[in-house]
C-alpha positions as CSV (number, residue, x, y, z in Angstrom):
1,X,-58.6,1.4,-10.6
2,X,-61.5,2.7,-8.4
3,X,-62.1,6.2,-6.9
4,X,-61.2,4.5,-3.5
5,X,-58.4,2.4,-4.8
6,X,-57.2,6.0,-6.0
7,X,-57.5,7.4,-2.7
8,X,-56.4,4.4,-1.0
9,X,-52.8,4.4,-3.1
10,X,-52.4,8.2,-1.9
11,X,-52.9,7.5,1.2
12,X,-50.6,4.4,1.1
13,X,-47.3,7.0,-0.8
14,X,-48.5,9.6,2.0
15,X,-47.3,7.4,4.4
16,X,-43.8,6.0,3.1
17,X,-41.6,7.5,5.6
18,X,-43.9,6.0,8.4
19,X,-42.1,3.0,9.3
20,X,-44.6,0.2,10.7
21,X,-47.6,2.6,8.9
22,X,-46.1,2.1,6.0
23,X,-45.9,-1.9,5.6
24,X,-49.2,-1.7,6.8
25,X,-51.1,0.5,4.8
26,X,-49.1,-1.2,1.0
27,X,-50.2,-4.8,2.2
28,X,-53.9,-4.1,3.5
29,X,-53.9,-2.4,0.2
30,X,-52.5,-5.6,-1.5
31,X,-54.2,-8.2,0.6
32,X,-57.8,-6.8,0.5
33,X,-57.6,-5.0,-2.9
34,X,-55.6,-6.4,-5.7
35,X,-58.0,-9.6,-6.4
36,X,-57.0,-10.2,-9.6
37,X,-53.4,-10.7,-9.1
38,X,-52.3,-13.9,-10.4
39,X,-49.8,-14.3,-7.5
40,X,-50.3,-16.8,-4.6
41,X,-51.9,-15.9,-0.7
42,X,-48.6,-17.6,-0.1
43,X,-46.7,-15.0,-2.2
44,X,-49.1,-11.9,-0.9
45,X,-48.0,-13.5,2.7
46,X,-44.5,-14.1,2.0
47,X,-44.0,-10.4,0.8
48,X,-46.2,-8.9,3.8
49,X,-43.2,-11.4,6.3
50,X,-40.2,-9.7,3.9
51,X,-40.8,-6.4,4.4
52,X,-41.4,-6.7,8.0
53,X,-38.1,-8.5,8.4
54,X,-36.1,-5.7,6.4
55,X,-37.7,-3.4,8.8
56,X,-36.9,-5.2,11.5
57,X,-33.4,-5.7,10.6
58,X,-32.5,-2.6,9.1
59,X,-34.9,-0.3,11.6
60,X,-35.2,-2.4,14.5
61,X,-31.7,-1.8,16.4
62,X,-31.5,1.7,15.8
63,X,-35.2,2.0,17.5
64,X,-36.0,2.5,21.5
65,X,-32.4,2.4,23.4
66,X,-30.4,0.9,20.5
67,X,-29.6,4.0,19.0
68,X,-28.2,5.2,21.8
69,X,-26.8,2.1,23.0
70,X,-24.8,2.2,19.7
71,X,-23.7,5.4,20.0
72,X,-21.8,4.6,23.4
73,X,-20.1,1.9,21.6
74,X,-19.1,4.3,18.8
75,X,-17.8,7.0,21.6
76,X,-15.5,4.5,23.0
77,X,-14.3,3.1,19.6
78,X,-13.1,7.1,19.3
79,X,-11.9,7.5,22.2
80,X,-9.4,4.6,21.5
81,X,-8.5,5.7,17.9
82,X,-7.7,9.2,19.7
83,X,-4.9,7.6,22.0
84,X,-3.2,5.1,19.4
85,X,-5.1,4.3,15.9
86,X,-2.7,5.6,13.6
87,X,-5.5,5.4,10.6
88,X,-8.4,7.6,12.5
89,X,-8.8,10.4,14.3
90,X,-5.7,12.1,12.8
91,X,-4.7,15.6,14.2
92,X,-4.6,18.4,11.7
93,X,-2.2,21.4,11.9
94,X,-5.3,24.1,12.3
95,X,-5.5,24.9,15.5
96,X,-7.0,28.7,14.9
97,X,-11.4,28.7,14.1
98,X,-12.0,32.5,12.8
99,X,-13.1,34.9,14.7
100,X,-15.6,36.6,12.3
101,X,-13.9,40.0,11.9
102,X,-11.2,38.5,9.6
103,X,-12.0,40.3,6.2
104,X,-10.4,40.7,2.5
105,X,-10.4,38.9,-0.6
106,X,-8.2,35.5,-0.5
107,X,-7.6,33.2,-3.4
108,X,-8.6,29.5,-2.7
109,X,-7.8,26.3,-4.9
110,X,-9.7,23.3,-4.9
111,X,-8.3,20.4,-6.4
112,X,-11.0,17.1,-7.3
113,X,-11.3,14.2,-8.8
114,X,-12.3,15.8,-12.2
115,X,-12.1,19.9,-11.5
116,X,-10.0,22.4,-10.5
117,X,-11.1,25.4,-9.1
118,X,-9.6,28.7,-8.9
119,X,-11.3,31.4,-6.5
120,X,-11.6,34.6,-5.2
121,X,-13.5,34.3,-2.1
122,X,-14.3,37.8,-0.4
123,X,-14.7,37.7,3.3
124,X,-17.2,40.2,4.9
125,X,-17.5,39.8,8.7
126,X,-20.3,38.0,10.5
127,X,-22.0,41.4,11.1
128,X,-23.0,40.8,7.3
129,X,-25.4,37.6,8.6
130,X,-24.5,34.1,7.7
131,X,-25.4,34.8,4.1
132,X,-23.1,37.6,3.1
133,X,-20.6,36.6,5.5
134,X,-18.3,35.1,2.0
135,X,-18.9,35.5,-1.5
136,X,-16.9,33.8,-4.4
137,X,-16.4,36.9,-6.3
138,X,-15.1,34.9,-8.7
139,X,-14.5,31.3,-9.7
140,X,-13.1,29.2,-12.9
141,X,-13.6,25.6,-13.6
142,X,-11.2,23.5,-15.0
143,X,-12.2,20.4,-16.0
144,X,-9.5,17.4,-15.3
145,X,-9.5,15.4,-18.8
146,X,-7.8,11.8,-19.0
147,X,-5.4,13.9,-21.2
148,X,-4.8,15.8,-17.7
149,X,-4.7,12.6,-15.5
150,X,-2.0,11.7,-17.9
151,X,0.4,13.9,-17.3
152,X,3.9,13.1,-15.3
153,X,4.7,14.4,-12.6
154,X,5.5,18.1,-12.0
155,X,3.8,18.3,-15.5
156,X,0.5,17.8,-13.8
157,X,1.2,20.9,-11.3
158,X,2.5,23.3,-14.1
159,X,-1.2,22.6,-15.7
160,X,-2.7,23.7,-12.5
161,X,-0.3,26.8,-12.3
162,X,-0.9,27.7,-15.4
163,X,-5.0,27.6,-15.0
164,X,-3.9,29.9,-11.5
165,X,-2.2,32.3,-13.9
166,X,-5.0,32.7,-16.4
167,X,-7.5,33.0,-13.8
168,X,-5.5,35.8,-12.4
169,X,-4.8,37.5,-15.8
170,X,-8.2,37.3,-17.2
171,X,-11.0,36.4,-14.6
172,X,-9.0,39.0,-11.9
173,X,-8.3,41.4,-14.6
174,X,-4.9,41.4,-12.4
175,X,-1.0,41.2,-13.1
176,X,0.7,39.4,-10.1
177,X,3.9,40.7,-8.8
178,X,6.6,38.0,-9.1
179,X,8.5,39.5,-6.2
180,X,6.0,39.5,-4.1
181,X,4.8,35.7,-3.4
182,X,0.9,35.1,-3.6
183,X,-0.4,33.2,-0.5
184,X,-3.3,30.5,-1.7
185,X,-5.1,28.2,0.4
186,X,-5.8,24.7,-1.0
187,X,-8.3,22.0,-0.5
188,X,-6.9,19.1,-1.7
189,X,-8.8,16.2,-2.2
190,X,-6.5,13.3,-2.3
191,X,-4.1,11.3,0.4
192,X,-1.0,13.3,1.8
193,X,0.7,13.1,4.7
194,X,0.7,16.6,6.6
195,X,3.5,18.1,8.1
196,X,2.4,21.5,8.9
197,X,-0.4,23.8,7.4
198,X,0.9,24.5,4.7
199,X,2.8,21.6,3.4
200,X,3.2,17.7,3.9
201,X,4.6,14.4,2.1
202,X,2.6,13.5,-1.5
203,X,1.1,10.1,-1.2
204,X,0.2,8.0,-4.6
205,X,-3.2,10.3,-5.5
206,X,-4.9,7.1,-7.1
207,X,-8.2,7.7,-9.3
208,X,-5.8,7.8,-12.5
209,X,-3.6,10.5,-12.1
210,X,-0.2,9.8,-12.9
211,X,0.9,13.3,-11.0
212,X,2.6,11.2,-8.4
213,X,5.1,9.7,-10.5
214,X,8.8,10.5,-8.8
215,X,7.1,12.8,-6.6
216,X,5.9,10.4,-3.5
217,X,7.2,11.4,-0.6
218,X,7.9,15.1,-2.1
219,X,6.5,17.9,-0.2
220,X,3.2,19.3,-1.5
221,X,3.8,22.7,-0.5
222,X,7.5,22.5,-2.6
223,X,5.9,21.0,-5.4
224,X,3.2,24.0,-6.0
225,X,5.9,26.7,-5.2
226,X,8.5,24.9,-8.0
227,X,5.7,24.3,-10.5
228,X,4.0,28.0,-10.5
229,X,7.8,29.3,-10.5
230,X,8.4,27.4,-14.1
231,X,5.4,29.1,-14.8
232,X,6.2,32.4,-14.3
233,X,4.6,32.6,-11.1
234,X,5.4,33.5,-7.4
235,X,3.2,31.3,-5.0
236,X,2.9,30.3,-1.5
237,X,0.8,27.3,-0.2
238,X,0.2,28.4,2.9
239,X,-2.8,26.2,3.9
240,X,-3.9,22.2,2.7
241,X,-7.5,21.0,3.9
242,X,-9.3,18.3,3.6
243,X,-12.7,18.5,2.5
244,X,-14.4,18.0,6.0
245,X,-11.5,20.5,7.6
246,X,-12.5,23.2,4.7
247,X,-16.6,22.6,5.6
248,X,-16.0,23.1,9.1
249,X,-13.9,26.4,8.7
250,X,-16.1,27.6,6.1
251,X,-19.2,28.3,8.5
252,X,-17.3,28.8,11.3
253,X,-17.0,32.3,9.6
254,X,-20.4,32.9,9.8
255,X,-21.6,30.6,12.6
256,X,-19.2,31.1,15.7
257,X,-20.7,28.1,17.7
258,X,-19.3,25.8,14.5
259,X,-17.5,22.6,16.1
260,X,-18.1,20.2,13.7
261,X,-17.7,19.8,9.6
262,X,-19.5,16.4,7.7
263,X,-18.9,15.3,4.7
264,X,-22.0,12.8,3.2
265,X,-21.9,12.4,-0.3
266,X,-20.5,9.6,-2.4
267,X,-18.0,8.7,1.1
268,X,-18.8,10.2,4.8
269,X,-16.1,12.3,7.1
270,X,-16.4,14.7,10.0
271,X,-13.9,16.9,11.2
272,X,-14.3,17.8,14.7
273,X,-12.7,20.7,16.8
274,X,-11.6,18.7,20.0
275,X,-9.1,19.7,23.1
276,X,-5.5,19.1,22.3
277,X,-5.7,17.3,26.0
278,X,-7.7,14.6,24.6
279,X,-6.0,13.4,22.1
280,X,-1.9,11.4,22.5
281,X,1.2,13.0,21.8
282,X,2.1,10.1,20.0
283,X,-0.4,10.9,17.1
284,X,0.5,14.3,16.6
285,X,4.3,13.4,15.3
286,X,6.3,16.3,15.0
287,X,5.4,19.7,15.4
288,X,6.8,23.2,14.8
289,X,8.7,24.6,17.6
290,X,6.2,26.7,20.0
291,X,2.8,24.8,18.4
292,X,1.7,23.1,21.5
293,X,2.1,26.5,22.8
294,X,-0.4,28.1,21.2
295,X,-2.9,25.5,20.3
296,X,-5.2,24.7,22.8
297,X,-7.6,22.9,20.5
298,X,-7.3,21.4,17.1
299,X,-9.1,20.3,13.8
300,X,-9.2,16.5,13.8
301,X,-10.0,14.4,10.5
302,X,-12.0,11.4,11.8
303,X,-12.0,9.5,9.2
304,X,-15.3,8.2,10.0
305,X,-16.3,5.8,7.8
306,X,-13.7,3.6,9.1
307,X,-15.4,3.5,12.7
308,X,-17.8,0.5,13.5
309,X,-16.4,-3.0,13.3
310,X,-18.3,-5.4,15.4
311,X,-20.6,-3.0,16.7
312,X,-22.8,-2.1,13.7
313,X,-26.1,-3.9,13.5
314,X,-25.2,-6.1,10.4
315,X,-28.1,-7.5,8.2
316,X,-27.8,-10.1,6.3
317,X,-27.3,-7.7,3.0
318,X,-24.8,-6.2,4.7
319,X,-22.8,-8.7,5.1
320,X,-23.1,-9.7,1.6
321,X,-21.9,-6.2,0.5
322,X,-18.8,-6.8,2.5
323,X,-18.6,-10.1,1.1
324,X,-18.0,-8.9,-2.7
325,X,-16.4,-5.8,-1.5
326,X,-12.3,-5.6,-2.4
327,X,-11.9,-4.4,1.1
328,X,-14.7,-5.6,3.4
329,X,-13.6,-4.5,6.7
330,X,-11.6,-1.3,5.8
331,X,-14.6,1.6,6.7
332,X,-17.4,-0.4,7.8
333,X,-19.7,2.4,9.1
334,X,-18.7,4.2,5.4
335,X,-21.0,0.9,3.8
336,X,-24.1,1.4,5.9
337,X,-24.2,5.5,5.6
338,X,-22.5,7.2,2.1
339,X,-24.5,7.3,-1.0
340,X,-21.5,5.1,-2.8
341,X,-23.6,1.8,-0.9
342,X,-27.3,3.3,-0.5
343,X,-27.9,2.0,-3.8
344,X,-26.3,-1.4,-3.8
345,X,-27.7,-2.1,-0.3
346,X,-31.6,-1.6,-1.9
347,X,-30.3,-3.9,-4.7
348,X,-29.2,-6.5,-2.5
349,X,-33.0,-6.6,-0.7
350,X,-34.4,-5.8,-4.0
351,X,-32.7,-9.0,-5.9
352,X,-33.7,-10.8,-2.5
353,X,-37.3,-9.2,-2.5
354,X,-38.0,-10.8,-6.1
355,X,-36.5,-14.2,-6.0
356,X,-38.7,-14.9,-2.5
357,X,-41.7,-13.1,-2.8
358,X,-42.9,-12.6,-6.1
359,X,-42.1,-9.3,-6.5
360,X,-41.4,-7.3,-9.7
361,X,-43.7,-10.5,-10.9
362,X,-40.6,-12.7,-9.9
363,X,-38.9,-11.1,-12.6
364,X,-35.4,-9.7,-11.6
365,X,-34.4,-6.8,-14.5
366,X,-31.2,-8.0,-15.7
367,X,-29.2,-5.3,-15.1
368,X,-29.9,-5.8,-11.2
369,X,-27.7,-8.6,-11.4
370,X,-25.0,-6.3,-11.5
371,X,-22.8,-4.8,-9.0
372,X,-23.6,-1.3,-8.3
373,X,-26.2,-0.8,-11.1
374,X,-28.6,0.8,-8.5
375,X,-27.7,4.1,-8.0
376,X,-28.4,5.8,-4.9
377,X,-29.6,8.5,-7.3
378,X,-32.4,6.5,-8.8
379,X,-33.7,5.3,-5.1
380,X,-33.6,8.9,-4.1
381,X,-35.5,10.0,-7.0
382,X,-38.0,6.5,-6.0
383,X,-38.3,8.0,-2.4
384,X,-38.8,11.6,-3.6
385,X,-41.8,10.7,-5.9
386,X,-45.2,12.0,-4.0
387,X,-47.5,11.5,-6.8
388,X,-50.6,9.1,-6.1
389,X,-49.6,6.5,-8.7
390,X,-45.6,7.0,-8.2
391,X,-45.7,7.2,-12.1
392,X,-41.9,9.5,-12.0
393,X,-40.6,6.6,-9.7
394,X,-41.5,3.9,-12.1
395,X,-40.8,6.0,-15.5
396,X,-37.3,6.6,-13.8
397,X,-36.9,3.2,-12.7
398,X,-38.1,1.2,-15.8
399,X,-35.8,3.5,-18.1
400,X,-32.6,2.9,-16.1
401,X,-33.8,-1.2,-15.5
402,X,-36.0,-2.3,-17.9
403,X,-37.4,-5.4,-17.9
404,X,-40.0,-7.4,-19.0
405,X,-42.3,-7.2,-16.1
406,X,-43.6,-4.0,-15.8
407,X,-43.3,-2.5,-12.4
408,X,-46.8,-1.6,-10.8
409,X,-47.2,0.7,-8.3
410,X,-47.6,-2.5,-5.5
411,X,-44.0,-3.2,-6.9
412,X,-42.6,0.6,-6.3
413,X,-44.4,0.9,-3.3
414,X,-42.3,-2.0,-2.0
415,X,-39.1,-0.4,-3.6
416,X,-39.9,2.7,-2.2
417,X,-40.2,1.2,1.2
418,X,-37.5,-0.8,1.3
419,X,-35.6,2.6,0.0
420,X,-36.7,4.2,3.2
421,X,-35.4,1.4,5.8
422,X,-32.2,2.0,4.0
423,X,-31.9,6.0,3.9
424,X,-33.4,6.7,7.7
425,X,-31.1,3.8,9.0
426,X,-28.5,5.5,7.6
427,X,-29.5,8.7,8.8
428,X,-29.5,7.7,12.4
429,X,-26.1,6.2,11.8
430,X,-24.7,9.7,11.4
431,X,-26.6,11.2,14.0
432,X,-25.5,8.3,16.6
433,X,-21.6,9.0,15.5
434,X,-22.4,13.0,15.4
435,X,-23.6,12.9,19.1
436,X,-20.7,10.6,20.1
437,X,-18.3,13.6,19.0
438,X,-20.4,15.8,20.5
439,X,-20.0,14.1,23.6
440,X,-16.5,13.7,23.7
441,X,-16.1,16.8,22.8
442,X,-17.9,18.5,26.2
443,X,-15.9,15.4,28.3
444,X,-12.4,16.7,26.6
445,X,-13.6,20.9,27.7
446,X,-14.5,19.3,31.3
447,X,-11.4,17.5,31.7
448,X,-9.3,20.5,30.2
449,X,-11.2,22.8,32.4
450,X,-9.8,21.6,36.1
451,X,-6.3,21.2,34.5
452,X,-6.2,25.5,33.9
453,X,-5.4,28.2,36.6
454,X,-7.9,30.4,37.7
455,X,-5.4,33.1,35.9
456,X,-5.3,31.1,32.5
457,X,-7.2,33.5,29.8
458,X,-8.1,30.3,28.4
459,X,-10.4,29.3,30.9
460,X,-13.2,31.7,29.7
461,X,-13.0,30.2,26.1
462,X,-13.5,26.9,27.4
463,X,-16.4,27.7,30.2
464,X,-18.0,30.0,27.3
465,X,-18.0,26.5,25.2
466,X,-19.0,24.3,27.9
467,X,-22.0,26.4,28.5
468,X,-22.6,27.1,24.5
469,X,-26.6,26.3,24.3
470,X,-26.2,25.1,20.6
471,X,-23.5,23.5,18.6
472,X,-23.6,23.7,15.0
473,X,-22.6,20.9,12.3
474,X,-21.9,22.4,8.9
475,X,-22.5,20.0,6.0
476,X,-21.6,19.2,2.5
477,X,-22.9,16.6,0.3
478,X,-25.3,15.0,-2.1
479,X,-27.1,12.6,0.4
480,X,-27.6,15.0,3.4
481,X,-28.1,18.1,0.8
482,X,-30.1,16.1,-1.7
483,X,-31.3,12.5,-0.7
484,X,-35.7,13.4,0.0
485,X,-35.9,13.5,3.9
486,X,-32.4,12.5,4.8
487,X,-31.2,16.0,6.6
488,X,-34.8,16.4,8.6
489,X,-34.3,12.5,9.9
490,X,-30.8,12.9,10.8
491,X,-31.9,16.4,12.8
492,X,-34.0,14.2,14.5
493,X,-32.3,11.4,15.7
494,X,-29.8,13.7,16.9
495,X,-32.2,16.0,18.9
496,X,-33.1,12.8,20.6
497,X,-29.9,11.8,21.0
498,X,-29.3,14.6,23.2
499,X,-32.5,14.6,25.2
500,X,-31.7,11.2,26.1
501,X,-28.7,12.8,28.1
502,X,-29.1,14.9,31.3
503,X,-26.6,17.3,30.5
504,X,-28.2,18.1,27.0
505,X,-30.9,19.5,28.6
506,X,-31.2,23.1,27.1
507,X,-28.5,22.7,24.6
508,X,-29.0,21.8,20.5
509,X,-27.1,20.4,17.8
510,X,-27.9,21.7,14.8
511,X,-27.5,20.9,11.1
512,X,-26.4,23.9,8.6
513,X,-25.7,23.7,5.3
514,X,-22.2,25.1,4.0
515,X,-22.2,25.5,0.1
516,X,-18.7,25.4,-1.9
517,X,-17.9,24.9,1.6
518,X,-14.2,23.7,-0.1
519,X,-13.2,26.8,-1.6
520,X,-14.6,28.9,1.2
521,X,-13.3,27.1,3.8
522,X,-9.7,27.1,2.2
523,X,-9.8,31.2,1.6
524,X,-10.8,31.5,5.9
525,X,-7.9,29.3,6.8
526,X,-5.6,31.8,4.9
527,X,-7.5,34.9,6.5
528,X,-7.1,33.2,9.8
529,X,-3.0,33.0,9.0
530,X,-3.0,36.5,8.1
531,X,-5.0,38.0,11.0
């Protein structure tokens, strides 16, 4: 390759993210320089038409107006689920965000797919700044075996409380009383039907776990107290979270203007702190005697990924996902956004991209031809390569799909490009269904607003939020947190999101990261109990 080929290829990787200046810059590249390719004009054309489509249909409607065209959609789809969907948009029981000056040391659970975690999470005040604000003073991780999974019933929670009791005997360096019961806070990462804050009905947990067995239906809360009690061991759940409830409480601590929690990793979620107004009696069921009382607003799971049906811009690749999916139309904005379908939606063009143009030298590798063999991983290592040759893109690529073609950097390019129309539609996505929230969030404080007496203490609380200049999103995740590009993209299309709006003139939404958000999140909604 020549000096200016050199330069040329590091121009053309410098440009990736660029959209149009992208396809551009890899086929002028192709077209004028790469002579000696045994491939067709047709071929060189064909490709140069491909990636312009996938542009256009995965880029296209979310450019100009569509984006926010969508998002209006989105908003109303909410607004619906928050008068009668029973499946989204479910009311929690916490109703309290901290207030910053709630301090001590609170011990937090988090319960996973394949760890438990046992902390002591020291709260500090926000007067510490947003980075000594908490601190896990302390933490164990207990890996969940098949041999764990396994076990029956209560079995399964007498393993957990027996992991509580070592981590308070050893990683405490503390006896615990057994007259005195020990509140702990939980995030609990499987399906349950709530029926208050601390407790609610077990649902089958799925993902292998046989803990359910002749406990469905059982309260959580019970099951926990009766299982650390075998074990010796005087406990009180006094607080279940979900993982986007626990993200949003856990920088509301440190960030008092936090409304919002998303989740973006291997699935998407966003808890959002919205107006008990807004949302119908009917999906709140029943509720402790005096809680409408004193909760004026309340922490809402979304259940986002379920959001979207006949609104999304489907491509053709899309609809082939849902196609071979077991449950195509069950959380259609989940397939399009969450790094569980990033992946497979690249293989889809990919496969596509090589049958029709030539690419890959027409060669598809022939683990490609498998359902979820592209990882959103590997793309996001593709997308993160900025070397001139993309030589850790292709080294990671070939090892994971080898083949006998082997890929050039014309071929990666391509990959990498298509990668991009993937990851920044996604991005915009999320932003279009945070700024829908957003929105109905300020409508709900407007509408709540004229409904109070000029006497009603609450009416400062809710002017103060009206008038909040910037409303921040904690996040948790491997695709926002990880995934080259993702988070700045997603800050963006928010950001214009709200300019497009004359009443989000002076006011931001902004993206902050809350790490072991879970555990910390759990430890402030048992500090907010006890203040």
């Amino acid at each position: 390759m020549t000096q200016f080929r050199k330069a040329f290829m590091a121009a053309v990787v410098k440009s990736l993210l660029r959209g149009k200046t992208l396809i551009q810059a890899i086929l002028s590249y192709w077209l004028s320089g790469n002579k000696k390719s045994k491939e067709t004009g047709t071929q060189k054309k064909s490709l140069q038409q491909f990636l312009k489509d996938a542009e256009a249909a995965l880029v296209g409607p979310i450019s100009g107006d569509g984006l926010q065209e969508l998002s209006v959609k989105l908003k109303q789809q909410i607004l619906d689920a928050l008068q009668a969907d029973v499946q989204c948009m479910l009311p929690s029981y916490s109703h309290q965000l901290p207030v910053g000056s709630e301090y001590g040391q609170f011990l937090a659970l988090d319960v996973g797919g394949s760890t438990l975690r046992v902390a002591l999470v020291e709260l500090r005040g926000r007067e510490k700044g947003s980075e000594n604000a908490t601190e896990i003073v302390s933490m164990q991780n207990y890996r969940i075996t098949k041999e764990v999974k396994d076990l029956e019933g209560i079995a399964f929670f007498e393993w957990m409380a027996a992991r509580i009791t070592e981590t308070i005997q050893t990683t405490l360096n503390r006896e615990h009383s057994v007259e005195k019961p020990l509140p702990v806070s939980m995030a609990w990462s499987f399906p349950i039907d709530q029926t208050s804050l601390g407790g609610g009905k077990l649902s089958p947990m799925g993902k292998g776990f046989l803990a359910d067995i002749g406990l469905v239906g059982q309260d959580l809360g019970d099951i926990v107290k009766t299982a650390c009690k075998n074990q010796n061991l005087n406990v009180e759940l006094k607080a279940i979270l979900n993982d986007s409830s626990a993200c949003l409480l856990s920088r509301a601590y440190s960030h008092s203007s936090t409304r919002f929690g998303l989740i973006l990793g291997t699935g998407v979620n966003i808890a959002a702190y919205l107006p008990v107004s807004a949302i119908s009696r009917s999906k709140f069921g029943e509720r402790p005697a005096g809680w409408f009382d004193e909760a004026s607003h309340v922490i809402v799971n979304t259940e986002l990924g379920m959001f979207g049906s006949k609104i999304l811009p489907l491509t053709r690749w899309d609809r082939q996902l849902s196609k071979e999916h077991p449950r195509p139309d069950f959380q259609p904005l989940e397939y399009m956004t969450s790094g569980m379908y990033l992946g497979e939606i690249v293989r889809l063009i990919l496969v596509d991209a090589i049958q029709t143009t030539g690419l890959m030298g027409g060669v598809v590798p022939p683990s490609l031809t498998e359902l979820y063999s592209l990882g959103t991983e590997t793309i996001s290592t593709i997308e993160g390569d900025t070397t001139a040759d993309l030589s850790e893109a292709i080294s990671c690529f070939s090892e994971k799909h080898p083949s006998s073609h082997a890929p050039s950097v014309i071929d990666m390019s391509a990959i990498k490009a298509i990668a991009s129309f993937v990851s920044v539609r996604s991005s915009a996505l999320i932003a279009s269904a945070v700024y829908a929230l957003w929105d109905i969030r300020q409508e709900g404080d407007q509408k709540l607003l004229t409904t109070l007496p000029e006497s009603s203490p609450l009416r400062i609380t809710v002017e103060e939020d009206l008038n909040m200049e910037k409303t921040t999103v904690a996040f948790n995740g491997s695709v926002i947190e990880q995934y080259p590009g993702y988070l700045a993209s997603c800050q963006r299309y928010i950001s214009e999101l709200l300019e497009s709006k004359p009443s989000g003139e002076n006011k931001s939404i902004e993206l902050v990261s809350a790490k072991e958000s879970s555990l910390t999140g759990a430890a402030v909604a048992l500090a907010c109990l006890d203040s």
